[in-house]
C-alpha positions as CSV (number, residue, x, y, z in Angstrom):
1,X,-1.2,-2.0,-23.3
2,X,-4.0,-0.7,-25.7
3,X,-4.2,3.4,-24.6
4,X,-7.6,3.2,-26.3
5,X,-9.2,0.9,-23.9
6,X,-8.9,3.2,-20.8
7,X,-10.1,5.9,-22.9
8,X,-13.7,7.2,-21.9
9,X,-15.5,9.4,-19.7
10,X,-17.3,8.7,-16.2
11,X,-19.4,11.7,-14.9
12,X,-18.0,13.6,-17.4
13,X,-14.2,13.6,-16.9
14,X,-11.8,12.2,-19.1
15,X,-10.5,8.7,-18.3
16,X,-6.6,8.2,-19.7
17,X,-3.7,5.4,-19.4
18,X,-0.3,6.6,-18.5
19,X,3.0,5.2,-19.2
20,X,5.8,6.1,-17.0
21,X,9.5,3.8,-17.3
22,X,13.2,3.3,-17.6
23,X,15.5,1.4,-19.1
24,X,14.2,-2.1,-17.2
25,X,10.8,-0.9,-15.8
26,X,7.6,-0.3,-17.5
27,X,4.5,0.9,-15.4
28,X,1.0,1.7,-17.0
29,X,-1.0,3.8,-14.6
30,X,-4.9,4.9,-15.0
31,X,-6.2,7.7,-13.7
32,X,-9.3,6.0,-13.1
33,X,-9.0,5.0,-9.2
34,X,-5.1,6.2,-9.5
35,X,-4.5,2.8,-10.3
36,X,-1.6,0.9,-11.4
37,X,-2.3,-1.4,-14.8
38,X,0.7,-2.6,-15.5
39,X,4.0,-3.2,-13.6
40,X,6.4,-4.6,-15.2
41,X,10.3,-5.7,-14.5
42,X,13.3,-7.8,-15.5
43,X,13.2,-11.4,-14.2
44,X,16.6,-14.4,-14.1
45,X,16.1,-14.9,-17.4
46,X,16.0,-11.6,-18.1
47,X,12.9,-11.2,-19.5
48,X,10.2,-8.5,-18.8
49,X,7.5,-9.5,-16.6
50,X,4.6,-7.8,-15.6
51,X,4.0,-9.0,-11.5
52,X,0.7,-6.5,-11.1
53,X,-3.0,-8.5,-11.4
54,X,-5.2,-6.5,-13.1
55,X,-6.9,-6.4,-16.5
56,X,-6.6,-5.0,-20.5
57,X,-9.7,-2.7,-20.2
58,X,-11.2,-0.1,-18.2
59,X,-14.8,-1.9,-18.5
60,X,-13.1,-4.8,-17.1
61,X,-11.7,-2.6,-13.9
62,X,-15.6,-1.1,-13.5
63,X,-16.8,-5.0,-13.8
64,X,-14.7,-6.4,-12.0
65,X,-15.5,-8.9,-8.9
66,X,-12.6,-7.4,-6.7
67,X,-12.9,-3.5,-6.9
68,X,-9.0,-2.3,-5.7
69,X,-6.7,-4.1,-8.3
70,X,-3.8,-1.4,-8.6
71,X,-5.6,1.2,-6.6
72,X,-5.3,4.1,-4.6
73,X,-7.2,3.5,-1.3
74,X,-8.7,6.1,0.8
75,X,-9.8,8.1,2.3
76,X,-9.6,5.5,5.3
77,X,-7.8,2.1,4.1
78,X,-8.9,-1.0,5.6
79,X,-11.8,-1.0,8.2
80,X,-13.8,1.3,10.9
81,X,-15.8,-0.8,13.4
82,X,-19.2,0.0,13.1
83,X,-18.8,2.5,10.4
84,X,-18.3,5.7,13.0
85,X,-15.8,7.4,14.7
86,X,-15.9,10.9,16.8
87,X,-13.8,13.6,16.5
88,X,-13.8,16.7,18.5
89,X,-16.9,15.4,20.5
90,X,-18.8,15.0,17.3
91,X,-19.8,11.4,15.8
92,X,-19.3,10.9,12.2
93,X,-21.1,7.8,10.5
94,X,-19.8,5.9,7.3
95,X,-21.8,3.8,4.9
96,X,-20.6,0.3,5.9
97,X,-19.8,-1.9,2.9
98,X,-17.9,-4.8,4.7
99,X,-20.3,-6.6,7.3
100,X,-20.5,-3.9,10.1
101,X,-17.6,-2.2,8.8
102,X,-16.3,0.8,6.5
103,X,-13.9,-0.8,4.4
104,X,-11.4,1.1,2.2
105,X,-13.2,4.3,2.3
106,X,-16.6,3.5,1.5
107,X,-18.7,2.9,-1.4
108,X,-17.7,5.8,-3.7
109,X,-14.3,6.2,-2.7
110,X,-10.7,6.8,-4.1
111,X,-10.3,3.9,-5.9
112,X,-13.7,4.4,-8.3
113,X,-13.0,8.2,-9.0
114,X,-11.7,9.6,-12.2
115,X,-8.6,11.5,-10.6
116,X,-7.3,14.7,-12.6
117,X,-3.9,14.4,-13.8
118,X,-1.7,17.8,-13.1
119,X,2.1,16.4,-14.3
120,X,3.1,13.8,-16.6
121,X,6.8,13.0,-18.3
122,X,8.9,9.7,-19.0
123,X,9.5,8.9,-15.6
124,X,6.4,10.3,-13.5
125,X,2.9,10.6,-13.2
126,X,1.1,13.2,-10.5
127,X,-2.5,12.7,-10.4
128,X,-5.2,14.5,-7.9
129,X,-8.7,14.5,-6.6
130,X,-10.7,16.5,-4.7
131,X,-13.2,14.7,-2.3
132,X,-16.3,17.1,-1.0
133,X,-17.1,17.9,2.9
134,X,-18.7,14.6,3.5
135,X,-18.7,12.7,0.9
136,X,-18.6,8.8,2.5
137,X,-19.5,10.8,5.2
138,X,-16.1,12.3,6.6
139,X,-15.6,15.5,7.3
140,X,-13.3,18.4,5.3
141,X,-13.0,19.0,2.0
142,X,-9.9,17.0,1.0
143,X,-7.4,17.8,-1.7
144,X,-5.1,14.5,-1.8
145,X,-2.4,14.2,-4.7
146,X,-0.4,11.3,-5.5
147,X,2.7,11.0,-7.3
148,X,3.9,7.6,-8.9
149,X,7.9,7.8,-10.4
150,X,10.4,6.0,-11.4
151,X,14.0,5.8,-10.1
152,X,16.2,2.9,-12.1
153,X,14.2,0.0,-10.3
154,X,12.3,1.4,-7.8
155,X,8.7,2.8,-7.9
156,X,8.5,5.2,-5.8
157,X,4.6,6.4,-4.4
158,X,4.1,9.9,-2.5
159,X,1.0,11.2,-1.1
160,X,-0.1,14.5,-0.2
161,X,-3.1,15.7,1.6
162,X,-4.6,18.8,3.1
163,X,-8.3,19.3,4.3
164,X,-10.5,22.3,5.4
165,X,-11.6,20.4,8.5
166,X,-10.3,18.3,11.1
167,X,-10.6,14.4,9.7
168,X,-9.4,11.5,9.7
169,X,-7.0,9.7,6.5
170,X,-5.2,6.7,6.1
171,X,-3.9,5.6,2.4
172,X,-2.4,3.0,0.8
173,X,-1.6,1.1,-2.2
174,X,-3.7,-1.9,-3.6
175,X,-1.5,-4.3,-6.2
176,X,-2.1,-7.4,-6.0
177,X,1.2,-8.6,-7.0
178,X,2.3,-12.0,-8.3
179,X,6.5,-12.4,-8.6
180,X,6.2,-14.8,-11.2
181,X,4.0,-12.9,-13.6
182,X,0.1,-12.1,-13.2
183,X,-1.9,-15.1,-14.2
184,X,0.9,-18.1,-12.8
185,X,-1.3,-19.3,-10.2
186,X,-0.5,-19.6,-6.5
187,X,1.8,-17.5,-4.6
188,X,2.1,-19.8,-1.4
189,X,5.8,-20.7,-2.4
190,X,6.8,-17.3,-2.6
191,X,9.1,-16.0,0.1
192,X,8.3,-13.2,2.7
193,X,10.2,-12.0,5.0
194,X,8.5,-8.8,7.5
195,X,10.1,-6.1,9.6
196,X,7.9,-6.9,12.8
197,X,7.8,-8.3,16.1
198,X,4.4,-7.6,16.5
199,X,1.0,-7.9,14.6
200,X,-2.6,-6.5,15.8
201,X,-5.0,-9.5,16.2
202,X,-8.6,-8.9,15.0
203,X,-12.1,-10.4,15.8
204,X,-14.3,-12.4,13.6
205,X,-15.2,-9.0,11.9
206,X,-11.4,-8.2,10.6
207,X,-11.2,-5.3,13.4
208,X,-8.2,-5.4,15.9
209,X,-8.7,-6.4,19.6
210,X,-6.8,-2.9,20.5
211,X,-4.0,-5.5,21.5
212,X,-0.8,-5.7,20.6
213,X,0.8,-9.4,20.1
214,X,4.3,-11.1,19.4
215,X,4.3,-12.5,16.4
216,X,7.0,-15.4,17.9
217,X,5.7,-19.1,18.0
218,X,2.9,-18.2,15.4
219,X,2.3,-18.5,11.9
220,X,2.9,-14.4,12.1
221,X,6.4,-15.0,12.4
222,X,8.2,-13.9,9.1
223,X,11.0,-12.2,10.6
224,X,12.8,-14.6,8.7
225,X,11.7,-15.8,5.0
226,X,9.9,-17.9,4.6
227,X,7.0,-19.1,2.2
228,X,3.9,-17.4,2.2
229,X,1.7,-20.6,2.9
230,X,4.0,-22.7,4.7
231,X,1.8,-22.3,7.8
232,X,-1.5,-20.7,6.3
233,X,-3.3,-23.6,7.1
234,X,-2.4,-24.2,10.6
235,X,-5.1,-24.7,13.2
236,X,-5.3,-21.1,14.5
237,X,-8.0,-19.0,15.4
238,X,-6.5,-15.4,14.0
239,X,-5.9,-17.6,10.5
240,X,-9.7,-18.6,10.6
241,X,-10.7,-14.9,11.0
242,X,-8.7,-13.6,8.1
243,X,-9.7,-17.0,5.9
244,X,-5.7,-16.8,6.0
245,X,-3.2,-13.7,6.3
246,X,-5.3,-10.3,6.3
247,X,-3.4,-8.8,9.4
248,X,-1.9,-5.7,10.4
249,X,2.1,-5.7,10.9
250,X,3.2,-3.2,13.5
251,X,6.8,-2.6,11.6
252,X,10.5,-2.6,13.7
253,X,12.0,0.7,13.8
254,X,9.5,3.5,12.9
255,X,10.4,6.8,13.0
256,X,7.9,9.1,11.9
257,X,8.7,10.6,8.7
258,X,11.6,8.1,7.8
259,X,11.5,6.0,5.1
260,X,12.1,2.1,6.8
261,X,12.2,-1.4,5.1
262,X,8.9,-2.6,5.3
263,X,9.3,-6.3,3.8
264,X,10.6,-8.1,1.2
265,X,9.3,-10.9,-0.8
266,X,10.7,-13.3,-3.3
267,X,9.1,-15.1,-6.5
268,X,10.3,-18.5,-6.2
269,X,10.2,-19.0,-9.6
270,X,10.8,-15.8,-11.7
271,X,14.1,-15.0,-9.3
272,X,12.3,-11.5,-8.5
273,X,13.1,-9.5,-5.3
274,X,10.5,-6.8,-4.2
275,X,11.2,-4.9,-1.3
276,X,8.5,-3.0,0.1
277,X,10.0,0.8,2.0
278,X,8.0,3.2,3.9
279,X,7.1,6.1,5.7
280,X,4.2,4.7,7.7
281,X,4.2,2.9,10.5
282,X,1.9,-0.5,9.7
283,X,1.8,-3.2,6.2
284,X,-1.2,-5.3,6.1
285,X,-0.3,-8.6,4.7
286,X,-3.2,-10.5,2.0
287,X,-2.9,-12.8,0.6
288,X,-5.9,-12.5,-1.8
289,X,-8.1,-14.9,0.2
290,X,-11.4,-13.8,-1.1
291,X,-10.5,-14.3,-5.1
292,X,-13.3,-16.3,-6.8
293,X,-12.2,-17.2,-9.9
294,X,-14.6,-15.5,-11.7
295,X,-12.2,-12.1,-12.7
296,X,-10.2,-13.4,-15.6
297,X,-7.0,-11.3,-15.9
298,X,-4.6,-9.7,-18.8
299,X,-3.0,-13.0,-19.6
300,X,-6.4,-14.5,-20.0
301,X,-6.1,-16.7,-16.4
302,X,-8.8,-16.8,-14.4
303,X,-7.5,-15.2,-11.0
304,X,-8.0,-18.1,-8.1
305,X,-7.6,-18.3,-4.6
306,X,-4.5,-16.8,-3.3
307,X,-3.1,-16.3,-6.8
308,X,-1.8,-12.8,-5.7
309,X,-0.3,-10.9,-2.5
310,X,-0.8,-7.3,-1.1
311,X,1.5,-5.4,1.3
312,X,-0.3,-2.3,1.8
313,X,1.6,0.1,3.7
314,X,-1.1,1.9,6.3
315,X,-1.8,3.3,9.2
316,X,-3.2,0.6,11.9
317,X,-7.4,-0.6,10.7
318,X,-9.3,1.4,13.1
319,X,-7.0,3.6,14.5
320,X,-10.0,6.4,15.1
321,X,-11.3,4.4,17.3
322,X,-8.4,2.9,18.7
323,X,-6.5,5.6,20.7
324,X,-3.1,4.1,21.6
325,X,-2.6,3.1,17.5
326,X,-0.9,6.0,16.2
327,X,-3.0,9.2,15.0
328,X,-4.6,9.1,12.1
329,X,-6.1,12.6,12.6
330,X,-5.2,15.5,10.0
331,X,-5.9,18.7,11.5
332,X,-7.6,21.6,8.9
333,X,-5.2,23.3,7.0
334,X,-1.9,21.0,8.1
335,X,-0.6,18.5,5.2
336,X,-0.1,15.2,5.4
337,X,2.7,13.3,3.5
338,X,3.6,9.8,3.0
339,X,5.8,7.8,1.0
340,X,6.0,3.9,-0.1
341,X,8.7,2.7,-2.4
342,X,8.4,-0.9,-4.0
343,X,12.1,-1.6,-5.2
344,X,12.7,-4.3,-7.5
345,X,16.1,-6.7,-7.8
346,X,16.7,-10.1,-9.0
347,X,18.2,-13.0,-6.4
């Protein structure tokens, strides 16, 4: 990567590219968004290959026709029906950039902020921002920090949050990976295999029902691998909805504050293993439905339908206004914590 193409300045703070790696892993992070550039790792052959979309310039990141390649999301990931929630007896209303919805915090949110960066070495990158008392409209000022290392083959992601008023936060992080190398082309033949019995079906607006559904006898059944778009296609309404998979996982075994095994998927070309590990209790699985075509990435490919996958550990969509989800509410002056580990193997 070219350090001099993420360096400039938006509202005045200085935008930088990180590199943090070990002997068989190589990640370029931005501070722009808190954004990963570049992920790369060892495939069969033994040869490094970079399985994060994204792009060779920072113009390219402000330009581009998906916004959250490699970013930090927040302060609220994935949707809020109607762009309000109440807390305390007091509404609170979001600008709504998806249909009806608040999507991924808002317009000017996480993932379009030049982030301040507080600790850098070899092997770590701690980067932080400061969101004002409403800003998107939620409440508190919010001091969130998140720290991106590396241990041997794992990349490890920790969040940190504190706020001067009662709020509401939900983060995750936005690669859009490919496991043969960015810019191969479809990822229906990867594998997938998911840690959950149960998904949380959604209306024609992406929000969930409030119910809570088996994912047995459906094409939400990965609780053993198999490929991504073996039944994306099938006649079924939840699949319609999503324009394929953009659904909520409620994962096996959670334990709050325990790291769990979230899912693993497999490139079925490259050989390379990524297991997805963390502390929160939902992934949502994408499977990059709504890529035009018209973003061309770092190896000069033209990103297409479906050409990339997300598991974005979260909190449930619209757990505000869901009250048997768990709690997404942080409390003034309590912290909130969070990890996700992606960990990297070849099969």
């Amino acid at each position: 990567m070219n350090y001099a193409n993420f360096e400039s300045k938006i509202d005045l703070k200085p935008v930088r590219l990180f590199q943090i790696k070990s002997n068989s892993f190589s990640c370029f992070i931005t501070n722009y968004g808190a954004r990963i550039v570049s992920l790369q790792v060892v495939d069969k052959a033994m040869k490094m290959t970079d399985v994060v979309c994204g792009f060779n310039t920072l113009d390219e990141y402000i330009g581009a026709s998906e916004q959250y390649h490699g970013a930090t999301v927040g302060r609220f990931a994935n949707r809020i029906a109607d762009g309000n929630f109440i807390i305390n007896n007091t509404s609170y209303y979001l600008q709504k950039n998806n249909g009806p919805n608040s999507l991924h915090g808002g317009v000017k949110a996480f993932h379009n902020q030049v982030w301040s960066c507080i600790a850098n070495d070899e092997k770590s990158v701690k980067l932080e921002l400061v969101s004002p008392h409403m800003e998107e409209g939620f409440p508190g000022e919010l001091r969130v920090q998140v720290l991106y290392s590396i241990q041997g083959s794992t990349l490890q992601i920790k969040y940190k949050a504190t706020t001067t008023k009662d709020t509401v936060v939900n983060f995750t992080h936005h690669s859009y990976f490919n496991l043969n190398g960015e810019g191969t082309g479809s990822i229906l033949n990867h594998l997938l295999k998911i840690n959950s019995d149960y998904f949380t079906p959604i209306n024609h607006n992406g929000i969930p029902t409030g119910n809570i559904k088996m994912v047995i006898d459906s094409p939400f059944d990965f609780t053993n691998s198999k490929q991504m778009g073996s039944q994306i296609e099938e006649d079924n309404v939840q699949l319609v909805y999503g324009d394929g998979y953009d659904h909520n996982f409620v994962l096996n075994q959670f334990v709050e504050g325990e790291i769990n095994k979230a899912a693993e998927a497999i490139g079925d070309q490259s050989g390379i293993k990524m297991e997805a590990w963390t502390t929160e209790p939902g992934v949502q699985f994408y499977t990059a439905n709504h890529f035009d075509g018209t973003d061309i990435g770092k190896s000069g490919i033209n990103y297409d339908r479906r050409s990339a996958f997300c598991l974005e550990t979260q909190h449930f969509p619209d757990s505000p206004n869901q009250k048997h989800f768990p709690s997404t509410l942080l409390r003034a002056n309590q912290i909130f914590d969070s990890v996700t580990e992606y960990r990297f193997s070849i099969v």
